[in-house]
N, CA, C and O atoms as a printed pandas DataFrame, in Angstrom:
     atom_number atom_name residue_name chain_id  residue_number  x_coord  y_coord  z_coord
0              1         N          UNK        A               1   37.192 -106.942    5.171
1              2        CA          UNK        A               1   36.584 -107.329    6.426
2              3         C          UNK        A               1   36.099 -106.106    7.199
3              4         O          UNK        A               1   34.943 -105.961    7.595
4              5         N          UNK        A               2   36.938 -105.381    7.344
5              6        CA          UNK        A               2   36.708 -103.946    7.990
6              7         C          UNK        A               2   35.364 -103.508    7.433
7              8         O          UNK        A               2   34.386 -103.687    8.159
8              9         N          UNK        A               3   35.190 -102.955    6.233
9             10        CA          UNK        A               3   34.116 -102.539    5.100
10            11         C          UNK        A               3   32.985 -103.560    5.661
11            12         O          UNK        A               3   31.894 -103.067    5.947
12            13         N          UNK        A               4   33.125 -104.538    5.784
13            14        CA          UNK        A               4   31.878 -105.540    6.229
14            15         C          UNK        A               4   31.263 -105.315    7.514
15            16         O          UNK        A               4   30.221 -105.897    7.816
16            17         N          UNK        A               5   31.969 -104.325    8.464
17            18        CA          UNK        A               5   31.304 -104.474    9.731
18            19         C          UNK        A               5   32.391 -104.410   10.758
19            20         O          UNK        A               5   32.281 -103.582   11.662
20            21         N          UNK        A               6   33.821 -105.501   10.688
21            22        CA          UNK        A               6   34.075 -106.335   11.557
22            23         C          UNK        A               6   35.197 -105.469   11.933
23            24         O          UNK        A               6   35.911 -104.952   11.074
24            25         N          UNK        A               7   35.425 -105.244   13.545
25            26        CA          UNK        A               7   36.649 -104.480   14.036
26            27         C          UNK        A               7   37.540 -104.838   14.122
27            28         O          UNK        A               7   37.774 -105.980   13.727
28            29         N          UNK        A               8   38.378 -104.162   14.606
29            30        CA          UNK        A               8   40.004 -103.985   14.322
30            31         C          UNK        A               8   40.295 -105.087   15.228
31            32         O          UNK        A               8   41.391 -105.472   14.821
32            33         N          UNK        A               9   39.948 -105.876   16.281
33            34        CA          UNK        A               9   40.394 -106.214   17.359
34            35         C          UNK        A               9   40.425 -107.698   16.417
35            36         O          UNK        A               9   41.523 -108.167   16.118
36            37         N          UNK        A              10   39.559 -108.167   16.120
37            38        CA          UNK        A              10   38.945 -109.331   15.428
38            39         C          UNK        A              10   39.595 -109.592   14.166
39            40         O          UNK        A              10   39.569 -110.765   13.793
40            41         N          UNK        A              11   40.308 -108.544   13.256
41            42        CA          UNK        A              11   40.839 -108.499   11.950
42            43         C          UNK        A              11   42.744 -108.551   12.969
43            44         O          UNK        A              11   43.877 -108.672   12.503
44            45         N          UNK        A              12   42.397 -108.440   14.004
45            46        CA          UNK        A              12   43.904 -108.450   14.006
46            47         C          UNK        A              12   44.529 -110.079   14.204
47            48         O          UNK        A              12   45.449 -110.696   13.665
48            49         N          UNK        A              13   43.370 -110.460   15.424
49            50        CA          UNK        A              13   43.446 -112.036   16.087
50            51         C          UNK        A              13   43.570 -112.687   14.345
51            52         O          UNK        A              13   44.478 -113.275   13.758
52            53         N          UNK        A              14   42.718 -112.413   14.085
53            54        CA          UNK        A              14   41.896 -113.451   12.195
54            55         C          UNK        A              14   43.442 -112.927   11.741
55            56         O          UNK        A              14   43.508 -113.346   10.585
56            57         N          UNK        A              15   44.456 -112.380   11.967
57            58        CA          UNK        A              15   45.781 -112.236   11.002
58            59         C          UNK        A              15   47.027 -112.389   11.867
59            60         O          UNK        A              15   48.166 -112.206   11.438
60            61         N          UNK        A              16   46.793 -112.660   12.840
61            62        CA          UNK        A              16   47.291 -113.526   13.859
62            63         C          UNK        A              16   48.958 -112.284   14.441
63            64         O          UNK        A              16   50.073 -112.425   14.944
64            65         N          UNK        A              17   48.218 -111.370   14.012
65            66        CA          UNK        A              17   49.152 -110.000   14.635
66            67         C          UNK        A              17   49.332 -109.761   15.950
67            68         O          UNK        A              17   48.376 -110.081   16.657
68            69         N          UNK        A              18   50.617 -109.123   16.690
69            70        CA          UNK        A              18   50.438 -109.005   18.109
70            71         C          UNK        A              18   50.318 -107.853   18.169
71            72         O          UNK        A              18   49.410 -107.551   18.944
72            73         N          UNK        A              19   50.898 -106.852   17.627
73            74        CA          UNK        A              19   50.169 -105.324   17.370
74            75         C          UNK        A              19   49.279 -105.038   16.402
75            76         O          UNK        A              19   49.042 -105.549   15.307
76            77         N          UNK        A              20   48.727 -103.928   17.133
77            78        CA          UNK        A              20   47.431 -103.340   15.843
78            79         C          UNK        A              20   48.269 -102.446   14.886
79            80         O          UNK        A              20   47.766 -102.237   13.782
80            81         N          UNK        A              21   49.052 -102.086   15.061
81            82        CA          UNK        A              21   49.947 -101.323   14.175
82            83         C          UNK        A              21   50.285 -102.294   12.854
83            84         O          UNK        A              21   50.065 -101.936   11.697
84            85         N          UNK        A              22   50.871 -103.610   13.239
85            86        CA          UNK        A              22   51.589 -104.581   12.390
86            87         C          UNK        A              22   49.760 -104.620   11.266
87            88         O          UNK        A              22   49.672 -104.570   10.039
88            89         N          UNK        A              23   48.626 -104.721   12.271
89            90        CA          UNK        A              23   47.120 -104.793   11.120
90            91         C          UNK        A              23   46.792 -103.262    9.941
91            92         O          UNK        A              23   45.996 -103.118    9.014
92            93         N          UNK        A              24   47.629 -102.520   10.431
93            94        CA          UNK        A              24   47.127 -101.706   10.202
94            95         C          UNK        A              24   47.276 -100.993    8.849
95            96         O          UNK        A              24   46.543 -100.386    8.068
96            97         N          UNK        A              25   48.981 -101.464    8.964
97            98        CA          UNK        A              25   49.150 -101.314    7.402
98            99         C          UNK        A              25   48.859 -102.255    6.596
99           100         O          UNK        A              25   49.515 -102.422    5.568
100          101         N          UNK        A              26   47.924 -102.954    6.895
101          102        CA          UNK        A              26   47.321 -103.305    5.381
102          103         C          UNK        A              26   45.761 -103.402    5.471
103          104         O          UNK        A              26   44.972 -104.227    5.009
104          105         N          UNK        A              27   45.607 -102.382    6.153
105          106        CA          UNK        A              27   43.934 -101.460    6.263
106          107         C          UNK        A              27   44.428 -100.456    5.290
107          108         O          UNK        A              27   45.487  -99.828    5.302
108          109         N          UNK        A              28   43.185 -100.424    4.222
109          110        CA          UNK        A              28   43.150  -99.176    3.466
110          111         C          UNK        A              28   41.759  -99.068    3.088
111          112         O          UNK        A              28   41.273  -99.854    2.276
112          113         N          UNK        A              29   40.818  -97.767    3.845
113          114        CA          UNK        A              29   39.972  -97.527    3.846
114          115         C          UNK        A              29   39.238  -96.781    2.254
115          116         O          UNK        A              29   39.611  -95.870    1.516
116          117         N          UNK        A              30   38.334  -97.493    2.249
117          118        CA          UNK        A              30   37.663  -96.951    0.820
118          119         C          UNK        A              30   36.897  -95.732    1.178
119          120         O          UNK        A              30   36.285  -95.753    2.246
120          121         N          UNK        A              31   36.834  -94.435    0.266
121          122        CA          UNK        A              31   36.103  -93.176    0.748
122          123         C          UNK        A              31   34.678  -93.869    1.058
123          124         O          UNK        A              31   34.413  -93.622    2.234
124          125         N          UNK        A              32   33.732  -94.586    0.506
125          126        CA          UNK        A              32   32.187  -94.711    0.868
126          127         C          UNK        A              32   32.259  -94.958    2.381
127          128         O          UNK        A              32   31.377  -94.619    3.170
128          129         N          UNK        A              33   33.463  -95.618    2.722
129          130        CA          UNK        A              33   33.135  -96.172    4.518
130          131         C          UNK        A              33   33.932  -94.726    5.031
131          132         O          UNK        A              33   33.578  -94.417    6.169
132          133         N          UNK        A              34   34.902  -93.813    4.442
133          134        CA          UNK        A              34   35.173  -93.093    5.106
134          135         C          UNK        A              34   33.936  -92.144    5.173
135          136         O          UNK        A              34   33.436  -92.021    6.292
136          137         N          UNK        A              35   33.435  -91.535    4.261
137          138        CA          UNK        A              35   31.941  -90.787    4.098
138          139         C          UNK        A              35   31.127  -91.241    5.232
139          140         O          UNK        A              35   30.430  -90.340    5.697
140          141         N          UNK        A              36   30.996  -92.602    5.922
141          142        CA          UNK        A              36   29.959  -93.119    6.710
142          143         C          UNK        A              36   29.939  -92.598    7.689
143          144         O          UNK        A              36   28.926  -92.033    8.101
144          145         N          UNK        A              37   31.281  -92.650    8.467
145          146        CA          UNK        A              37   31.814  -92.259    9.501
146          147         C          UNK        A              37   31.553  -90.793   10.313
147          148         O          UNK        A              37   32.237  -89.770   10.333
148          149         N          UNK        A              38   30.802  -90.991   10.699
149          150        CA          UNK        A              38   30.230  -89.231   11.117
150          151         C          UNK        A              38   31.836  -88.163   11.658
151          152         O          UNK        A              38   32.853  -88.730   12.057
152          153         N          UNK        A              39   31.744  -86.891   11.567
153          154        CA          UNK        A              39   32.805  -86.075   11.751
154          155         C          UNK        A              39   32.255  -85.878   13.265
155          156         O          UNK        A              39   31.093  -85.593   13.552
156          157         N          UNK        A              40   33.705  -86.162   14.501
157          158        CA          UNK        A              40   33.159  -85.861   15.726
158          159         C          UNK        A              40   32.717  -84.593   16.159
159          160         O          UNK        A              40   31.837  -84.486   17.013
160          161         N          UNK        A              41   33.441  -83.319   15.462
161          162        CA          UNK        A              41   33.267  -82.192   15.089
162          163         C          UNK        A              41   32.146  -81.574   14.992
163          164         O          UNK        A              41   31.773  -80.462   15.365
164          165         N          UNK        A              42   31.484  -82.708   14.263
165          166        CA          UNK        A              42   29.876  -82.178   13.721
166          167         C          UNK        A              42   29.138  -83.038   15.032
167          168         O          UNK        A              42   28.081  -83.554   14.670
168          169         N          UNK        A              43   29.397  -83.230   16.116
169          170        CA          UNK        A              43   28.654  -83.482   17.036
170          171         C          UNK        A              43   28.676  -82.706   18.490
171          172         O          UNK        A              43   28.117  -83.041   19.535
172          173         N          UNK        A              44   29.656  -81.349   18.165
173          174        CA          UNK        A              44   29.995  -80.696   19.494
174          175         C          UNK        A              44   29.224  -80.066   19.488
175          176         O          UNK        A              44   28.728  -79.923   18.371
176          177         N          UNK        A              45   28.594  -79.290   20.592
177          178        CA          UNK        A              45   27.704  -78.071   20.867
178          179         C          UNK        A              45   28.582  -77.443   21.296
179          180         O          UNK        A              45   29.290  -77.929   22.178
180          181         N          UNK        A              46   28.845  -75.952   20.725
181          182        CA          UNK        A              46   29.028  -74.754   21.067
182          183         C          UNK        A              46   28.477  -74.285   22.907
183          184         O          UNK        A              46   27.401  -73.835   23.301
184          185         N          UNK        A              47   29.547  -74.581   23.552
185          186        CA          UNK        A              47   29.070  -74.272   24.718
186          187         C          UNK        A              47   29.637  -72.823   25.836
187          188         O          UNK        A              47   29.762  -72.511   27.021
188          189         N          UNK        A              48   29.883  -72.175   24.071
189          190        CA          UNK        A              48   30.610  -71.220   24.856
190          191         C          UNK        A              48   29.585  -70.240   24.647
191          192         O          UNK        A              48   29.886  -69.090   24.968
192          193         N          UNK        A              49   28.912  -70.359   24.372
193          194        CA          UNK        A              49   27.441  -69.230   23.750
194          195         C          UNK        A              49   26.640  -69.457   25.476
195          196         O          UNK        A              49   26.289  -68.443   26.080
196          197         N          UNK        A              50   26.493  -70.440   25.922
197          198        CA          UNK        A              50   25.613  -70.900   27.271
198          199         C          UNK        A              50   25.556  -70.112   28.544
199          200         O          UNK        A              50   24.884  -70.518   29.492
C-alpha cells in the first residue's frame, strides 16, 4: 500500500491500529521507493559561504 502512493495515516486506520508504531512494524520499505525519496541533505544550501 505504502509503495502505491498511500500514507501512513490511512495504512494505519485500513489496519485498524491505534499507534503508528504498532503500523510500522510491518512496513518494510523496498530500495526502488527508498531511491525515490530525495536526500533532505541534498536540498540544503550552504549558507555559510553568504
Amino acid at each position: 500500500m505504502l509503495e502505491a502512493g498511500m500514507d501512513l495515516r490511512t495504512i494505519q486506520v485500513l489496519l485498524g491500529h491505534a499507534s503508528l508504531d504498532h503500523t510500522t512494524v510491518y512496513l518494510h520499505l523496498s530500495r526502488r521507493h527508498m531511491d525515490a525519496v530525495p536526500n533532505p541533505l541534498d536540498t540544503l544550501h550552504d549558507h555559510s559561504l553568504c
